[in-house]
MARLO-408665 format. One record per atom (N, C-alpha, C, O): chain; atom name; z negated, y negated, x. Coordinates in nm, 3 decimals, decimal comma, always signed. Atoms other than C-alpha are relative to their C-alpha. Example, Ala and Ser with C-alpha at 12.3 -4.5 7.8 and 13.67 -1.06 7.14 Angstrom:
2
{A N {+0,000 +0,119 +0,089}}
{A CA {-0,780 +0,450 +1,230}}
{A C {+0,000 -0,120 +0,090}}
{A O {-0,066 -0,118 +0,194}}
{A N {+0,006 +0,119 -0,082}}
{A CA {-0,714 +0,106 +1,367}}
{A C {-0,073 -0,109 -0,077}}
{A O {-0,090 -0,220 -0,026}}
end
This chain:
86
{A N {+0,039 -0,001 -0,138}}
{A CA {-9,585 -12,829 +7,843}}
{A C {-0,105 -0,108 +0,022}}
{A O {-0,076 -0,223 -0,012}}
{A N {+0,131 +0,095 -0,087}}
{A CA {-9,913 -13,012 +7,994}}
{A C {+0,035 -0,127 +0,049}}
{A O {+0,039 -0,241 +0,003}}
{A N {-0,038 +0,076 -0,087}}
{A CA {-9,807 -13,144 +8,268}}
{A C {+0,099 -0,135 -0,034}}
{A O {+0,163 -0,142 -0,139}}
{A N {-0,073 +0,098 +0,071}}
{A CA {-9,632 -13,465 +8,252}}
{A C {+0,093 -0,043 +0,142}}
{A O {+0,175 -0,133 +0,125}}
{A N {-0,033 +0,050 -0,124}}
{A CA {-9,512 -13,507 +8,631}}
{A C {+0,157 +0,075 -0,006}}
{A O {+0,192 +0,185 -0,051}}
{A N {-0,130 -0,006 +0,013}}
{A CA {-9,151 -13,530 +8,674}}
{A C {+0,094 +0,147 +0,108}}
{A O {+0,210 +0,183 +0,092}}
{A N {-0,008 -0,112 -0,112}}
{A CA {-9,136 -13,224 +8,981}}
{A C {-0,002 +0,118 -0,089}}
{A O {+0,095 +0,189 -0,117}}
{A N {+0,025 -0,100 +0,095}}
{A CA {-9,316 -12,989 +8,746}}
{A C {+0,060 +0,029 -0,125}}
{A O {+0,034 +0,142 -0,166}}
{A N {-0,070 +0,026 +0,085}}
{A CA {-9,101 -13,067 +8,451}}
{A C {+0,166 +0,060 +0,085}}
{A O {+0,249 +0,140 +0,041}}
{A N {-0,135 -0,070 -0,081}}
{A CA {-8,801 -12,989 +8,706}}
{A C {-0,026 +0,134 +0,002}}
{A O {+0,036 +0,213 -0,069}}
{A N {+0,018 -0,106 -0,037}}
{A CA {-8,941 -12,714 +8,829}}
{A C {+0,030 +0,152 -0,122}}
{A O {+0,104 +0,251 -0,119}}
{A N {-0,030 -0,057 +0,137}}
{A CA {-8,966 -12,551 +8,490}}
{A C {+0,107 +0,051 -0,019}}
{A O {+0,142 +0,168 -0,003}}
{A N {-0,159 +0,010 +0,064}}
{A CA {-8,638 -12,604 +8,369}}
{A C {+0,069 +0,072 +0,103}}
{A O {+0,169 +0,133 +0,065}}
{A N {-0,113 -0,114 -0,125}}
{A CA {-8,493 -12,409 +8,745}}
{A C {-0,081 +0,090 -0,041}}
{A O {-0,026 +0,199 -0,026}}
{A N {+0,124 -0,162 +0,031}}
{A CA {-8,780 -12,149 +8,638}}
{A C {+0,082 +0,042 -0,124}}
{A O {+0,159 +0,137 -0,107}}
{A N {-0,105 -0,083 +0,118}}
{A CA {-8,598 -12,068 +8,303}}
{A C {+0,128 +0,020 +0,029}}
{A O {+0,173 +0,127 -0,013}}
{A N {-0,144 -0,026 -0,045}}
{A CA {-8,233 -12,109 +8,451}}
{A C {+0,013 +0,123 +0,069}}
{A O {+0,089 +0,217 +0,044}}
{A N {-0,018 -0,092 -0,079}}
{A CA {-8,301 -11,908 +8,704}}
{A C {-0,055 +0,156 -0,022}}
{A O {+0,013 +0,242 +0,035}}
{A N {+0,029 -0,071 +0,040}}
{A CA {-8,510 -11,633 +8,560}}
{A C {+0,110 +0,068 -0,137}}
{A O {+0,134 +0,189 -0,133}}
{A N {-0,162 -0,032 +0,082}}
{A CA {-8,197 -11,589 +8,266}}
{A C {+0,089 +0,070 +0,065}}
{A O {+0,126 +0,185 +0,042}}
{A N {-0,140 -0,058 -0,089}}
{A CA {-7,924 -11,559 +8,531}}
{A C {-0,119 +0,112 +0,095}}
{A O {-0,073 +0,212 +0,040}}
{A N {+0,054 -0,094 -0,051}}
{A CA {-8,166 -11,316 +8,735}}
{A C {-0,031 +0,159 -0,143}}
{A O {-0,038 +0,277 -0,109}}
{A N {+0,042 -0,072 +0,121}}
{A CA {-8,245 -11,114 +8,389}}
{A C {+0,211 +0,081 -0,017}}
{A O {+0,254 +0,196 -0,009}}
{A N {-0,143 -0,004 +0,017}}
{A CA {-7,824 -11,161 +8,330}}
{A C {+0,078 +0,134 +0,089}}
{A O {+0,148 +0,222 +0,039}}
{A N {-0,035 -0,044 -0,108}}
{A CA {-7,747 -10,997 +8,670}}
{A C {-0,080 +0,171 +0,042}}
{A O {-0,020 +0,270 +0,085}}
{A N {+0,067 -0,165 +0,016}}
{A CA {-8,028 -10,673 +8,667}}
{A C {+0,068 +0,027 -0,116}}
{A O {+0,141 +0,122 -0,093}}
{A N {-0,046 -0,078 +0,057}}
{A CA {-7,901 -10,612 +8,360}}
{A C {+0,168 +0,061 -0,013}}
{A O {+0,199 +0,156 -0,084}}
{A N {-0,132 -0,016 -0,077}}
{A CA {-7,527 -10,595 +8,490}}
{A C {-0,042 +0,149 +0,090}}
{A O {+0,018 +0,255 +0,072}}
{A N {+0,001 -0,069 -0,148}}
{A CA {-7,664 -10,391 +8,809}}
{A C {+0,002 +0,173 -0,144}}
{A O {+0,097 +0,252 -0,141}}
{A N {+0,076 -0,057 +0,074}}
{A CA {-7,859 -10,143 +8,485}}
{A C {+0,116 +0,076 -0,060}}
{A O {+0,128 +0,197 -0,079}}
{A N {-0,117 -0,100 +0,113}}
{A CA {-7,535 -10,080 +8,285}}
{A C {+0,072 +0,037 +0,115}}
{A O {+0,105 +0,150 +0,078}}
{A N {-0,069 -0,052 -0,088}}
{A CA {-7,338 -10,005 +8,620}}
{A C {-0,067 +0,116 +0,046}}
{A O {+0,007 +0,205 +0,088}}
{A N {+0,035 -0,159 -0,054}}
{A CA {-7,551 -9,711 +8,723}}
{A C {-0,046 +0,071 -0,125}}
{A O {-0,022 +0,191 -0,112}}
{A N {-0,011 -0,062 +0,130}}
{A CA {-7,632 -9,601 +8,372}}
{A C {+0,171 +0,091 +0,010}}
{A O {+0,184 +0,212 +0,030}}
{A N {-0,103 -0,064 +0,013}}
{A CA {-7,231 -9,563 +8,345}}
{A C {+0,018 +0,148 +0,104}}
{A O {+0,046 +0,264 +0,077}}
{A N {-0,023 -0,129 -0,082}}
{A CA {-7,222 -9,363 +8,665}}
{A C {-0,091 +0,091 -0,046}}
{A O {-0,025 +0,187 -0,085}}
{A N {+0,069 -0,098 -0,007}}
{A CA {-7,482 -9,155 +8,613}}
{A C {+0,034 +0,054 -0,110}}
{A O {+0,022 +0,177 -0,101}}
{A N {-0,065 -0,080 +0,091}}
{A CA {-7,333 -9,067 +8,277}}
{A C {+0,109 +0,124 +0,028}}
{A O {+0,123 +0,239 -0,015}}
{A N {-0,133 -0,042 +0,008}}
{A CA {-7,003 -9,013 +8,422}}
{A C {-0,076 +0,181 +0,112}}
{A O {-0,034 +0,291 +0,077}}
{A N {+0,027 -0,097 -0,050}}
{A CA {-7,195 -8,745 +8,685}}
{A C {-0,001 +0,076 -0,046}}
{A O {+0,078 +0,168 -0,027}}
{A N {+0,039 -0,055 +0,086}}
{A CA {-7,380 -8,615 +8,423}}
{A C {+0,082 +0,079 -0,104}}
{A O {+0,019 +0,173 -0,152}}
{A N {-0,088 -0,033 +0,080}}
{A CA {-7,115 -8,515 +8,204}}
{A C {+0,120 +0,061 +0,082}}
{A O {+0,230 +0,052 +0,029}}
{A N {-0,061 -0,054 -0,125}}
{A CA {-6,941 -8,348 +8,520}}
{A C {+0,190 -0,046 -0,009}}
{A O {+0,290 +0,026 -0,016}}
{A N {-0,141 +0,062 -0,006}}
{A CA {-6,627 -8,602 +8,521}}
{A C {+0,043 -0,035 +0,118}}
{A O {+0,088 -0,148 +0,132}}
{A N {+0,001 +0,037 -0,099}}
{A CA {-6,589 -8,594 +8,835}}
{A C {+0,109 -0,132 +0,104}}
{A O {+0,071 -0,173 +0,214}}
{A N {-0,084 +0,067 +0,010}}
{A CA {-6,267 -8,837 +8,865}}
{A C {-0,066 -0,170 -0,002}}
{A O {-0,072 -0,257 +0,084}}
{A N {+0,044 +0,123 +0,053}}
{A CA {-6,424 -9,123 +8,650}}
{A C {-0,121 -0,060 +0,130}}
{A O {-0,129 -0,173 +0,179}}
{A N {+0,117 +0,038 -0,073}}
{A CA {-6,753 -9,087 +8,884}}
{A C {+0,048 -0,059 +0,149}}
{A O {+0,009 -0,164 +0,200}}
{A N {-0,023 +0,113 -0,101}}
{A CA {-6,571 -9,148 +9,200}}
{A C {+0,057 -0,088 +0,035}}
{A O {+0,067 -0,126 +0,151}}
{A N {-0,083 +0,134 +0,057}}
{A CA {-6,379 -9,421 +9,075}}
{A C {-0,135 -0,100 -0,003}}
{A O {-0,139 -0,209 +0,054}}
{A N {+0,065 +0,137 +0,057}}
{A CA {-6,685 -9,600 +8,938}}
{A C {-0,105 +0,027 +0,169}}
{A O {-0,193 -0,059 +0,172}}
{A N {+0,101 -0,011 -0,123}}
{A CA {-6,894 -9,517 +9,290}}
{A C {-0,009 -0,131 +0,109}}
{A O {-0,091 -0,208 +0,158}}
{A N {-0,034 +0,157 -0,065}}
{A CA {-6,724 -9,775 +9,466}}
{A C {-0,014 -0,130 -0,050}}
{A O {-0,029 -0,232 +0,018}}
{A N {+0,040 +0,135 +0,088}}
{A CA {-6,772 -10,035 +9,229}}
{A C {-0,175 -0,050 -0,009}}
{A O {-0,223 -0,158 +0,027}}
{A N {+0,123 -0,022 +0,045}}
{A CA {-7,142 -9,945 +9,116}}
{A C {-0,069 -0,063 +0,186}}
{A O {-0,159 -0,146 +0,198}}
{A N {+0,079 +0,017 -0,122}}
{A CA {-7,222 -9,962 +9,534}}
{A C {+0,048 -0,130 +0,060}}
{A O {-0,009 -0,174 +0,159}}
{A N {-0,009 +0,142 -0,010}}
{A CA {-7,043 -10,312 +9,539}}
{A C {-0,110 -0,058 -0,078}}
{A O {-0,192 -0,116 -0,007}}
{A N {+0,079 +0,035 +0,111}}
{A CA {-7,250 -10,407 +9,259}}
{A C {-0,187 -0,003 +0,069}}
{A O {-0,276 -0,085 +0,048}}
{A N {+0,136 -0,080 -0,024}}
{A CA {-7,573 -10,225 +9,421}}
{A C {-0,003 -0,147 +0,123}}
{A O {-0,094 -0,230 +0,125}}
{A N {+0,051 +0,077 -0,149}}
{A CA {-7,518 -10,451 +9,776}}
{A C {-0,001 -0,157 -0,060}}
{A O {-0,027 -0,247 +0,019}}
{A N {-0,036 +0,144 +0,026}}
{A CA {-7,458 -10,778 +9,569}}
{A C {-0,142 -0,054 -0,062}}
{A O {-0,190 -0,167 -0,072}}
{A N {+0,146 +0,013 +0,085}}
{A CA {-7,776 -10,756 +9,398}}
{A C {-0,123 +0,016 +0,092}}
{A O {-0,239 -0,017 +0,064}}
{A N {+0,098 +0,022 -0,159}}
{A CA {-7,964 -10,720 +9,736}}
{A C {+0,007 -0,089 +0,034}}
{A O {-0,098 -0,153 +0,048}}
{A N {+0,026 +0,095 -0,079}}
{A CA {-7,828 -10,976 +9,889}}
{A C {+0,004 -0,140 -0,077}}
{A O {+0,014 -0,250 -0,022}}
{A N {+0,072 +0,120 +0,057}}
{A CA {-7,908 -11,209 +9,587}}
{A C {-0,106 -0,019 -0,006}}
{A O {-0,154 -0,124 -0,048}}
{A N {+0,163 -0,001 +0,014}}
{A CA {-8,273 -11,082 +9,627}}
{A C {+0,026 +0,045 -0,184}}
{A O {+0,003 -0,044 -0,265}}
{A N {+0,029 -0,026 +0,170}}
{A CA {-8,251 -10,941 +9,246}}
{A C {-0,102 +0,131 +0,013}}
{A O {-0,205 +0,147 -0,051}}
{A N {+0,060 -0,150 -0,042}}
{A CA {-8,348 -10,558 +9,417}}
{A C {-0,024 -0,015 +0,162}}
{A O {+0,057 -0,072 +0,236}}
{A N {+0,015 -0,029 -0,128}}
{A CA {-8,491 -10,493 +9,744}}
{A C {+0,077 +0,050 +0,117}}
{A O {+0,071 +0,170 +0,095}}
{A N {-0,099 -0,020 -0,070}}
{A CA {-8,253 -10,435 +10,031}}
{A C {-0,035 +0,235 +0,011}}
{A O {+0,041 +0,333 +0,014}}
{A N {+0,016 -0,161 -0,016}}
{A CA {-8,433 -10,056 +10,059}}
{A C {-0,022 +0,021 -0,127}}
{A O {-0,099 +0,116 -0,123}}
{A N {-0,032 -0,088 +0,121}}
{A CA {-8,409 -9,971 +9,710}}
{A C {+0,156 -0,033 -0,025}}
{A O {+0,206 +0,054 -0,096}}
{A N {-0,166 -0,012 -0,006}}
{A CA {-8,019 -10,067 +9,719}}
{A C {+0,048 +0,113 +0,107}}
{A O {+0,127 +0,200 +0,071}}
{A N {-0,037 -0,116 -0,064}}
{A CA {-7,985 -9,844 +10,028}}
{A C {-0,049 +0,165 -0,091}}
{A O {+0,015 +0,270 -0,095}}
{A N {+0,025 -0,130 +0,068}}
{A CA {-8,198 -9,586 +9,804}}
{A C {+0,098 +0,080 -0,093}}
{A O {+0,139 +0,196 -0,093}}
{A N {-0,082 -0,056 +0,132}}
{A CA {-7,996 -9,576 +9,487}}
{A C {+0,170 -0,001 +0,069}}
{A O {+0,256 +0,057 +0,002}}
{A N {-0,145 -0,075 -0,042}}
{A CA {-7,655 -9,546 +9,685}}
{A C {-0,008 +0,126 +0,055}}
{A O {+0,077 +0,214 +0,044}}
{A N {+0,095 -0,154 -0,112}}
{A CA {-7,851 -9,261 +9,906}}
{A C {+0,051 +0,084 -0,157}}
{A O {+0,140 +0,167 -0,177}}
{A N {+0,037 -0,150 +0,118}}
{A CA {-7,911 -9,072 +9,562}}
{A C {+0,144 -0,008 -0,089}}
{A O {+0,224 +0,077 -0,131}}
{A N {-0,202 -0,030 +0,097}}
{A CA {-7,572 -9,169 +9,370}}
{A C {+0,060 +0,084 +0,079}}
{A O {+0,058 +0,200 +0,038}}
{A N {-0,077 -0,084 -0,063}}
{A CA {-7,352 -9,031 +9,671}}
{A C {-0,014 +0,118 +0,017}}
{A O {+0,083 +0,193 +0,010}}
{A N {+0,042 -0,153 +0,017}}
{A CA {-7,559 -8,707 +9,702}}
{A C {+0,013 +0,054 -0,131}}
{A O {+0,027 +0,176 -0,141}}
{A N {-0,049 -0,036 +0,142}}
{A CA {-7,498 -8,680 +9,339}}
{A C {+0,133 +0,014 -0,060}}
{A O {+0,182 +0,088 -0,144}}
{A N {-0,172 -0,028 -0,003}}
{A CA {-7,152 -8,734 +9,353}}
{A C {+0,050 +0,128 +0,046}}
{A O {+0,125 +0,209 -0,007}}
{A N {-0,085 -0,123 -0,118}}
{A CA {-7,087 -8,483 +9,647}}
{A C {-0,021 +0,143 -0,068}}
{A O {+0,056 +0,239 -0,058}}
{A N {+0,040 -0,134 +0,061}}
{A CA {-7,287 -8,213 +9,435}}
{A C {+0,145 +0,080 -0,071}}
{A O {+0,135 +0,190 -0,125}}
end
C-alpha cells in the first residue's frame, strides 16, 4: 500500500472486512434461492413451500443489510411465490 496515513490504512483494512462478510452473505442469499428453485424445478412441491419461508426471510435480511436492493428483494419473492403457486 502507498499511502502511509493512519485513516487510509484503517480504511483499508474495514474495506477488506467488510467486502468478505458482504461476499460471505450474497453468497448465503445465492445458495438459498438456488435450493428453492431446484426444489420447484424438480416439482417437490412440499420441500418448496417449506424452504419459501425461509429463502424470503433470507431475501428481506439481505435488503435491509444493503447487500441487494430493497426492489430486487421485493422482485425475487414476486417471482419465487408465482412459481410456487404454479
Amino acid at each position: 500500500m502507498a499511502t502511509r496515513h493512519a485513516s487510509a490504512v484503517k480504511a483499508h483494512r474495514q474495506t477488506i472486512k467488510r467486502t468478505e462478510h458482504n461476499r460471505q452473505l450474497r453468497s448465503k442469499l445465492r445458495s438459498g434461492l438456488k435450493d428453492i428453485r431446484t426444489a420447484i424445478d424438480a416439482g417437490d412441491v412440499t420441500k418448496a413451500k417449506a424452504a419459501l419461508s425461509a429463502t424470503f426471510s433470507l431475501i428481506d435480511k439481505m435488503a435491509t443489510k444493503g447487500i441487494i436492493h430493497r426492489n430486487a428483494a421485493g422482485r425475487y419473492k414476486s417471482r419465487l411465490a408465482k412459481r410456487t403457486a404454479k
